[in-house]
N, C-alpha and C positions, 0 to 999 in steps of 0.2 A: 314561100310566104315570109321574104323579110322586107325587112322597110325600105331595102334599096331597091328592090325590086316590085314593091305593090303588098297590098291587102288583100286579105280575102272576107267574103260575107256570107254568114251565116244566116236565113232566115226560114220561117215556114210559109211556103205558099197558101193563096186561100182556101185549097181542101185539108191543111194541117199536115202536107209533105215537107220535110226540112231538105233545103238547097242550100249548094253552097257554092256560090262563083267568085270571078273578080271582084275585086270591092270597086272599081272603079268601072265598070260596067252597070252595075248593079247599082250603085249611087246615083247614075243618068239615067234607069228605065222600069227599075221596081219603084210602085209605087208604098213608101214603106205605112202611109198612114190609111192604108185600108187591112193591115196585116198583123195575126193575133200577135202577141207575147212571144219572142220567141223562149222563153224559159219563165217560169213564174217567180216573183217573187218572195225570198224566203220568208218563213214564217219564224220566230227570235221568240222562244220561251221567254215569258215576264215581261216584253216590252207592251206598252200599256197600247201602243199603235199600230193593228197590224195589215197586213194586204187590204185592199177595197177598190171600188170603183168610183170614178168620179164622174158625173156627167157633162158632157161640154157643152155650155149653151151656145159655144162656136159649131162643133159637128151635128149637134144632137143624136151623138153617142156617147158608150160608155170610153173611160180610159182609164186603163189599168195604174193602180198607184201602190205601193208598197213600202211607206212611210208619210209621218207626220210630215217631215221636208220636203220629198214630192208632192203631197195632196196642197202644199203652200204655193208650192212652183206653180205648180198646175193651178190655182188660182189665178197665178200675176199671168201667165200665158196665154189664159182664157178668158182672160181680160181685153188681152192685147187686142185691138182692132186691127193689126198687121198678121197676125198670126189668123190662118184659116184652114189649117189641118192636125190635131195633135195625136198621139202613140205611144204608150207604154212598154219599151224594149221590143221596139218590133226586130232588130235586128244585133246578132255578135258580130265584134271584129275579132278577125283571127291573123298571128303575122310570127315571123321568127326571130328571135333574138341573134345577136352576133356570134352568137355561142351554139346557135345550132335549136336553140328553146322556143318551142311551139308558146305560146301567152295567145288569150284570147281574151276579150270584153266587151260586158254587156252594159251599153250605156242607157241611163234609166229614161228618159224622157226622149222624144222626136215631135219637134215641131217645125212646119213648111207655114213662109210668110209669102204674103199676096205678091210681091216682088222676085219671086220665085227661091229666096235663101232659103236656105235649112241649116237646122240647130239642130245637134246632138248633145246630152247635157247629164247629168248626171249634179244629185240633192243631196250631198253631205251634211248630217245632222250638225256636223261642227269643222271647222278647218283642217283640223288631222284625220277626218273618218277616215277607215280605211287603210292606215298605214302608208309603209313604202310601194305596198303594189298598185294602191290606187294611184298614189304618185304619178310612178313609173305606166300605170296605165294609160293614163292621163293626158300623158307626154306624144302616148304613140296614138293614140285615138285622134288628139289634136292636130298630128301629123296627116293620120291620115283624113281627115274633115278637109285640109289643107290642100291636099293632092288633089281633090275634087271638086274646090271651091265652097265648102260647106264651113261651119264654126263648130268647134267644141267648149263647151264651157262649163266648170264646176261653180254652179250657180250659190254662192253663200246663202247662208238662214235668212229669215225675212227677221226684221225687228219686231219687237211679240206684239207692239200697239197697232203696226200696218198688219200682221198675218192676223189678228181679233178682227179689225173693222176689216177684211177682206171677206172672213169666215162668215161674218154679219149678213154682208152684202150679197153675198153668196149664195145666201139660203134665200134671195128674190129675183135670182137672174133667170130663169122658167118661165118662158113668153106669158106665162098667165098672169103673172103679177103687173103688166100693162094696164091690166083692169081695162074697164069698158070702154068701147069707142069713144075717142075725145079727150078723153083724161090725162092720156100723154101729155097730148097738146096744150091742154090747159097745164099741167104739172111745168114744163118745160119753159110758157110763159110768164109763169109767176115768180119764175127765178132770172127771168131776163137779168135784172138788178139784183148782185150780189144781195143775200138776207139770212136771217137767222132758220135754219130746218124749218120751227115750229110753225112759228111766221110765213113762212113761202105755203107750208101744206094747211093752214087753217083757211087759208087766201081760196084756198080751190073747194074746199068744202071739209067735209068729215072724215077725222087723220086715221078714224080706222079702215075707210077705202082710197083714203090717199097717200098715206105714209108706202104701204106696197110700193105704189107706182114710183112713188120719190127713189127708194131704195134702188126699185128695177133700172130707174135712168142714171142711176150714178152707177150704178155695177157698167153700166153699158157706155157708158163715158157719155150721155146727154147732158147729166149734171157733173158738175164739179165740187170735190170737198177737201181739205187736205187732210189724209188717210196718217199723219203725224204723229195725232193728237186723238183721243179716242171719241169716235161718235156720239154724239147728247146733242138734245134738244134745240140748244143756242149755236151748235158749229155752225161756220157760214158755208152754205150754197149759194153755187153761181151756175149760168151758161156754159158750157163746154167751153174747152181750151181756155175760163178763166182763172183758173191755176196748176200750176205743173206740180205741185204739193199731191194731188188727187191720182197721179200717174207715176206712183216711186213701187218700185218693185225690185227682185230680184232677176230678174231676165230678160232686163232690157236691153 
């Protein structure tokens, strides 16, 4: 297990048996985004954020999160229209140092894009989380993503006005907030032409069963907003792909 020689992979199968093969074997035929945790995440006396699950309106499962920085990531990912598989530590890397030193690591996030990439990724609350070993974990995790064609990335904080209006939008991305047949569509046409939120939703009827729908099409990239500046009443809506303001994340 050294870096000149390969990685190895940690993971548990789906009866909750832990295996451990090639990492490059294993990176072409385990499917990692059907597979639990392979270790949970810690639990941190006095932090005000701890373990929970999020649900993906991409898989419509759960996925394991284990920080305020993760459950942000996992926002911008679950967002992503490219992205169509996500996973909470489904698997450790493990490899040997030049010195002879077993290291292993468990990176937080796994996401598989319709294009067939994968992302391995890991949410540091701030630039230095972690110290030197994240560092240095960082380094060989990257390598090994590399070896295999995959990416690694330690994804920075989101800015606190994009991760608010994400949080927002978030809480209407649940097929039900569609509301009733037609509503989409009417919701979707009223904003043909750039307009003010209020304005677009009074246009289709009554903003207490319209607003939903508005929310649900922007989480889903129907509508466009730019996520910049913090959502109210007069931000403008548009048509999809009319501003790339509405599409700024951390995991692009």
């Amino acid at each position: 297990m050294d870096q000149g020689s390969g990685f190895e992979a940690l993971f548990l199968d789906p009866v909750g048996q832990a295996v451990q093969q090639r990492w490059a074997d294993a990176a072409m035929t385990v499917a990692f985004e059907e597979l639990p945790p392979v270790s949970a995440f810690p639990v941190v006396p006095g932090r005000r954020w701890g373990p929970g699950l999020w649900w993906s309106a991409t898989t419509g499962r759960h996925v394991t999160a284990g920080s305020n920085a993760i459950h942000a990531q996992l926002m911008v990912l679950d967002r992503d229209p490219d992205v169509t598989c996500l996973a909470g530590r489904p698997v450790r890397l493990l490899w040997r140092t030049p010195r002879g030193q077993v290291r292993s690591w468990v990176p937080q996030l796994f996401a598989r894009r319709a294009d067939g990439t994968t992302l391995l990724a890991d949410c540091p609350g701030h630039p230095n989380a972690g110290g030197e070993r994240a560092v240095k974990a960082a380094e060989a995790v990257a390598q090994a993503c590399a070896d295999v064609g995959w990416t690694y990335r330690r994804l920075p904080p989101l800015d606190d006005v994009l991760a608010a209006n994400l949080k927002w939008l978030a809480g209407y991305r649940h097929p039900r907030n569609a509301g009733r047949p037609g509503l989409m569509t009417a919701v979707v046409e009223a904003f043909t032409r750039p307009q003010p939120l209020v304005e677009g939703t009074e246009a289709v009827g009554d903003p207490i069963e319209v607003l939903p729908c508005v929310f649900h099409a922007l989480w889903h990239g129907r509508l466009t907003a730019g996520l910049d500046t913090p959502l109210h009443e007069r931000i403008l809506v548009g048509p999809q792909g009319w501003s790339d303001q509405g599409k700024k994340g951390g995991a692009g």
